[in-house]
N, C-alpha and C positions, 0 to 999 in steps of 0.2 A: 595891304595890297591894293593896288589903283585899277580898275578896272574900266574899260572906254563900251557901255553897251550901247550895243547898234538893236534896234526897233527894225522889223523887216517885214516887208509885205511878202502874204506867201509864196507867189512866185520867187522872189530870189532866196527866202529864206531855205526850199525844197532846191535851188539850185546849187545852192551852197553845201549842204548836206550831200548832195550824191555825188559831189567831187565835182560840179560842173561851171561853178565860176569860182575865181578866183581871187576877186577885186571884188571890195564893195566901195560904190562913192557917194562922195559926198560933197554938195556945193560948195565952191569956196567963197563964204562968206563970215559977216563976221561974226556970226555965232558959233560954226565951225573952223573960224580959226583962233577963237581964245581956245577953244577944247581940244586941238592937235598942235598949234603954234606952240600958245601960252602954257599949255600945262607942262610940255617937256613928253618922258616918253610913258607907257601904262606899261602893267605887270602882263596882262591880258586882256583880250575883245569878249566878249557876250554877246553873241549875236540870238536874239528871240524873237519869233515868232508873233510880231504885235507885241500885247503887252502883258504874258504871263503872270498864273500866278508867283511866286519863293519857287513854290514844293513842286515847280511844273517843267520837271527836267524832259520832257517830251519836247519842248518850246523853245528849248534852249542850247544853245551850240558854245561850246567854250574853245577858243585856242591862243594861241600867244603870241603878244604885242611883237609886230615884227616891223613897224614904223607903216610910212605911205610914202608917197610923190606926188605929185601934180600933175595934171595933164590936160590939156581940149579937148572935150569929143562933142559929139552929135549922140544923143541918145532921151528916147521918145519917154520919159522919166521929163527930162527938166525940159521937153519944146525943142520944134523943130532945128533951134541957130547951134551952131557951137557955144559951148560954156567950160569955163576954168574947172575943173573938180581938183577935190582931191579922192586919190586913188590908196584905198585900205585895204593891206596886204591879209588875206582871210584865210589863205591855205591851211589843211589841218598840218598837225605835226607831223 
């Protein structure tokens, strides 16, 4: 099984959890586009909490590879200009 884990800082990792975002991004560059381009598609996301321990399902959010998009936004993460992301679909099942 292929799994794609996203590292979160706690604010989005708690927003994700109470059902209140739905996207996580990701710069498009070229580290993240050998790992979303290049690899094809994953089984499932792991979204954690920093960087838990295995045994630290407190930290850990799991749900299913549902692909991305691309898109430009303004968002005070990557500086004040518009920037490319890519947009990772994180809704629970």
């Amino acid at each position: 099984m292929s799994d794609l884990v996203l590292p979160l800082k706690r604010e989005y990792f708690e927003q994700i959890k109470a059902g209140e975002k739905w996207f996580e991004y990701r710069l498009c560059n070229d580290y993240w586009r050998t790992r979303l381009d290049g690899h094809g598609a994953y089984d499932r996301i792991i979204l954690t909490l920093g960087y838990p321990r295995r045994d630290d399902s407190e930290r850990r959010l799991i749900r299913p590879w549902r692909g991305y998009t691309t898109a430009t936004i303004i968002h005070p993460h990557f500086g004040p200009d518009p920037v490319e992301v890519y947009v990772i679909d994180v809704r629970p099942e």
